[in-house]
N, C-alpha and C positions, 0 to 999 in steps of 0.2 A: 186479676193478679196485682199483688201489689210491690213495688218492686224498694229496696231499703238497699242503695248506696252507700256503705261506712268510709269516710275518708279522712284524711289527716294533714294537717300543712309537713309535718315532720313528721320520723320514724319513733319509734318506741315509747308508742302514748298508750298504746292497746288497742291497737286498730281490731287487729284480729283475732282477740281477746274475746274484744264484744260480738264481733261477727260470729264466731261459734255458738258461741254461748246464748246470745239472742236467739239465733236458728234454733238450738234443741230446745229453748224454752215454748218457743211459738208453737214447735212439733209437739210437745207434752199437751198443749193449750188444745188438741188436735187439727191444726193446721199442719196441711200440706206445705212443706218449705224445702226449699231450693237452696244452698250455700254454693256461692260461684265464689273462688277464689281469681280475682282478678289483678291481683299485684305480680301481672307480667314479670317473668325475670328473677322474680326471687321470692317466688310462692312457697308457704311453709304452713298454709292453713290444713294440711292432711295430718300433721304430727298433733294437733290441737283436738284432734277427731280418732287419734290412736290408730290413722290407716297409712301403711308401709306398702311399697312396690305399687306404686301409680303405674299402668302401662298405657292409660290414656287421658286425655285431657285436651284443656284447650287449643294445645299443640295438632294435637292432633286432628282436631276439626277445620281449624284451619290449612293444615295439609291436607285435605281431602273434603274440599267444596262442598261436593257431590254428596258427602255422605249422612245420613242419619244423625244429627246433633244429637238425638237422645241417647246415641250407643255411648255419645262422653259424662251421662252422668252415672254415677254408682251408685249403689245402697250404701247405708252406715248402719252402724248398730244403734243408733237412735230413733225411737221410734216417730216417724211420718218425715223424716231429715234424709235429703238425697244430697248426692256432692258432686260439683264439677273442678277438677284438679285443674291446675294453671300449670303444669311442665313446666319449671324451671329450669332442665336442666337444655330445652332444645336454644340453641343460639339464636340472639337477635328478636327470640320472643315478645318484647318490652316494647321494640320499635315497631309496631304494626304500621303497615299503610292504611290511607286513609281508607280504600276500598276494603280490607280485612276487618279494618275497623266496625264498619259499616254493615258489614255480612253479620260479624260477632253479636254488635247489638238487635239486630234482627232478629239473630238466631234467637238471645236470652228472653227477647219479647217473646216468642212463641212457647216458648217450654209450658207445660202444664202444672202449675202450683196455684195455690193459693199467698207466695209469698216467696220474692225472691231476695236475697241476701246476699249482696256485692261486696267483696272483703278488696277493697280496692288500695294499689301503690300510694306510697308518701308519694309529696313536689305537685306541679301543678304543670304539666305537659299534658298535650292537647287529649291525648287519648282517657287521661284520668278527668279531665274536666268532663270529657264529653259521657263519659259513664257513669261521673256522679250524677250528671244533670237526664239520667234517665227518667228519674223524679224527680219532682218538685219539691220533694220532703226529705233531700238526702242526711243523713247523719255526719256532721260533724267531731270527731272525739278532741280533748286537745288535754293539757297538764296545766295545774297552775303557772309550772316556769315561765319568765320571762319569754323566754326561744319561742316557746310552745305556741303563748299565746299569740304572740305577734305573727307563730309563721300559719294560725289557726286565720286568722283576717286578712293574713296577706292570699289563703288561699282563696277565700272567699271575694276576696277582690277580683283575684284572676277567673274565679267562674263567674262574675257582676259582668268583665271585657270580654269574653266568651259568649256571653249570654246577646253581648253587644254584635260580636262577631258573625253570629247563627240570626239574629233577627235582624241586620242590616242586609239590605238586596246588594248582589252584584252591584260594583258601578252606581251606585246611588250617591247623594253628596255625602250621607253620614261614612259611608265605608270608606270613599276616600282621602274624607278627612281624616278618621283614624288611621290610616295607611300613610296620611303626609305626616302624622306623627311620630310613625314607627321612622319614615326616612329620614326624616330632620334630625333621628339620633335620639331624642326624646325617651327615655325609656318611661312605657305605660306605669308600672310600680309607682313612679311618682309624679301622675298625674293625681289632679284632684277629682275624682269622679265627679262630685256635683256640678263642680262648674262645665267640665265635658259637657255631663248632659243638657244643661242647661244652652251650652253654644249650640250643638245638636240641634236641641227644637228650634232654633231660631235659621238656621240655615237648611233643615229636611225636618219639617214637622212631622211629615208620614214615619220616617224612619224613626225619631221619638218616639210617635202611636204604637209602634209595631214592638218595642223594646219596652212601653209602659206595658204592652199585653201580658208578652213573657213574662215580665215579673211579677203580673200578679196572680202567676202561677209556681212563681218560686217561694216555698216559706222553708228554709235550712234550719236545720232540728240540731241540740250540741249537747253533749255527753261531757264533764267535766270528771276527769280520771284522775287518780293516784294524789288523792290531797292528804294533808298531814295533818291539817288544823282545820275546825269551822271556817276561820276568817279564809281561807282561801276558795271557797263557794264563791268572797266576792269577785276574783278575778272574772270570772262569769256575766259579771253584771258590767265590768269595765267592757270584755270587748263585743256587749251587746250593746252600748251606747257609743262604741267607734265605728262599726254594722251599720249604726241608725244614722249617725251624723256626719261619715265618710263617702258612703256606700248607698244610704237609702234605703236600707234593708232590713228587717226584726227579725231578731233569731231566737228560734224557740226554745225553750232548754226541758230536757228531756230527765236529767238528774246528773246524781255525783256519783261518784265510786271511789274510794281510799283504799291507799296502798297497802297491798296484804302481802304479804309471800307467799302465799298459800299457793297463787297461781303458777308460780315456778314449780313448788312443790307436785301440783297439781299436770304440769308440763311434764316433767319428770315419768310422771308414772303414766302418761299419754291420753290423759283423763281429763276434758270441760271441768272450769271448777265448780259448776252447776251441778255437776255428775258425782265430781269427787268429796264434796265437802257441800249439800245444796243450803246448810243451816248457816255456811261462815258469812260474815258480815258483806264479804264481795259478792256472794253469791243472790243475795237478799237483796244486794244494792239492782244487778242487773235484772231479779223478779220485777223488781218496781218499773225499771224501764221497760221490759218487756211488755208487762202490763199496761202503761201508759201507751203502747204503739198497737197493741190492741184493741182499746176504748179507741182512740184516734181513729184507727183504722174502719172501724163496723160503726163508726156514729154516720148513718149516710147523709143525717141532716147537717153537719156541720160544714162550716164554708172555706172553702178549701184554705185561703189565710183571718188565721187567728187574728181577733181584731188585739189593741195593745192589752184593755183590759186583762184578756186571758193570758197569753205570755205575762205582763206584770206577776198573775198571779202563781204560775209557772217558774218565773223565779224565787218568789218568797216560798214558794211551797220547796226547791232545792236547796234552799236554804237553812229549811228548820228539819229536811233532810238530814244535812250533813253537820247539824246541832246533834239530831237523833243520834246518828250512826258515831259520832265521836264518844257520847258517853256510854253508847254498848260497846263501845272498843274500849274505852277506860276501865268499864266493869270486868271486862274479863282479864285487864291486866291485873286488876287485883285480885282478882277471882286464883288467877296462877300465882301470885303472890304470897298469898293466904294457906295454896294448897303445896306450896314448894315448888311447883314444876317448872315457875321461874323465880330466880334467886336474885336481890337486890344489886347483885354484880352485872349480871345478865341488860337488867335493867338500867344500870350506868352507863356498861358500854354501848349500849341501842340510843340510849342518851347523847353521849359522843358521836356516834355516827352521822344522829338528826344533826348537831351541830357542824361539822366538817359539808354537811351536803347543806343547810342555810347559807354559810359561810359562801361556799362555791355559787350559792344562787346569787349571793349579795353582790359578788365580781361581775355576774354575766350582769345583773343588774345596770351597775356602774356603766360596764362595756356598752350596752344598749343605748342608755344614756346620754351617754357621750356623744355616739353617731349620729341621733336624735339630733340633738342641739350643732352637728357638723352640720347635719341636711339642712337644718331649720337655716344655720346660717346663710348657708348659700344658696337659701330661698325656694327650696323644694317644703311639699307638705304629706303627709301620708294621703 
């Protein structure tokens, strides 16, 4: 089985967007697939799936040890796509201890698919890290914005100290070295990872080995959502080279997707936009993904990290991606143009709108900016 993480540094990127919608594609592909909604606390992946009145879920498994984890998954009306509801509404769901924690990922290891689909919570608390990193290959989604991308690497960082966390022994010098950094006040955020690890091997070389291993079992996969322009593909390639020169890490890119409304629309009527509209240009975009995790997936000979070569060309190929899908989006606005069904007014004001939401990105811009240059002064680094 293989098991696909979706995570987020922040909320409303489409985390759960793709999570759906990847699952029925893989079930069409005929793959056995699994959709676990795991955004403890404020699960909504059943309305994206058009299923009302949950009476069981992961709530419920964990109130009852003992019993049968397969009675928590349901049918859908997609074909070879099972579903595990996250309860929402049961209290304090979000805060699992660490032994619930523990039972839960056990549980989801065992389930019988051929592909299991984590629609997991924004932030970066222990329980979301440790679900992403059920795989080595988890999904990343993020937005061009500013916010987006920064909180897209700051999450990645915190699964890099996590990773640090789970490979460092009890009581060994690396673990209390990072321990004397948490009590010194120090917040990890703004440490320099490299030079960490670099003190690391020189004070517990084992404890180095043992976190070189991990990693090179970790290669995190990123989905690039809701872009307006081509030129924002590049933000993709900025925080793959702060990944590589912060972090130590190559992140593989998976593709783009641009803003449609369709999926609201699509939300609306309780319909995957796969389902509801499988020609619109969102929908085409997540074929491509889907497919790429496919190939990835059944090539047994490939090695579990991508050497640069491949990413390099993983990027360029999302690239001339979202060159592609820009001028199929420009065609069809003229295509409504031409036929009336949009009216040059129509089209000002959607004009106006991009510009009021530029505008607003240019302040957060600024905003970020500035903090930047606060930190930098007083001698902190990402």
């Amino acid at each position: 089985m293989q098991i696909i993480p979706i995570a987020s540094g922040k909320g409303g990127v489409g985390k759960s967007l793709l999570a759906a919608n990847i699952a029925i594609l893989l079930g069409q592909a005929g793959k056995r697939v699994i959709l676990a909604d795991l955004d403890l606390g404020a699960s909504n992946l059943h309305l994206i799936l058009g299923l009302s009145n949950m009476t069981v879920g992961i709530g419920t498994a964990l109130s009852h040890p003992g019993a049968d984890f397969n009675e928590v998954i349901v049918d859908t009306d997609y074909e070879n796509v099972r579903f595990i509801p996250g309860d929402a509404e049961i209290p304090g769901l979000a805060n699992l201890s660490s032994g619930q924690k523990r039972s839960l990922i056990r549980k989801l290891r065992g389930v019988d698919a051929d592909y299991l689909v984590l629609d997991l919570g924004a932030g970066t608390n222990y329980n979301i890290l440790d679900f992403f990193l059920m795989s080595g290959r988890g999904i990343v989604i993020t937005a061009p914005t500013p916010t987006a991308t920064v909180n897209a690497y700051l999450f990645l960082k915190n699964v890099i100290f996590r990773l640090m966390g789970t490979a460092f022994k009890r009581k060994s010098e690396a673990a209390e070295y990072l321990e004397h950094i948490r009590k010194e006040g120090s917040q990890l955020q703004r440490v320099y990872v490299m030079k960490l690890l670099e003190q690391i091997r020189q004070i517990d070389p084992a404890s180095h080995e043992a976190f070189a291993e991990a990693m090179s079992r970790f290669q995190p996969r990123l989905v690039l959502n809701m872009l307006e322009d081509p030129k924002d593909a590049d933000k993709a390639m900025r925080l793959r080279r702060s990944c590589q020169q912060y972090l130590g890490v190559d992140v593989d890119h998976l593709g783009v997707i641009y803003r449609d409304d369709i999926q609201d629309i699509a939300l609306q009527a309780r319909l995957p936009v796969v389902v509801y509209k499988p020609n619109a240009l969102l929908s085409q975009a997540v074929y491509r993904i889907a497919d790429k995790i496919v190939q990835l997936g059944e090539d047994e000979e490939a090695p579990f990290s991508l050497d640069e070569g491949e990413i390099d060309d993983a990027y360029e190929a999302a690239g001339m991606e979202a060159e592609i899908d820009f001028a199929a989006k420009m065609d069809y606005v003229e295509d409504l143009l031409h036929t009336g069904a949009l009216t040059q007014g129509d089209l000002v004001e959607t004009v106006k709108t991009q510009q009021l939401e530029i505008n607003q990105l240019r302040r957060e811009n600024q905003l970020l900016k500035s903090k930047l240059l606060k930190a930098s002064a007083q001698g902190y680094r990402l």
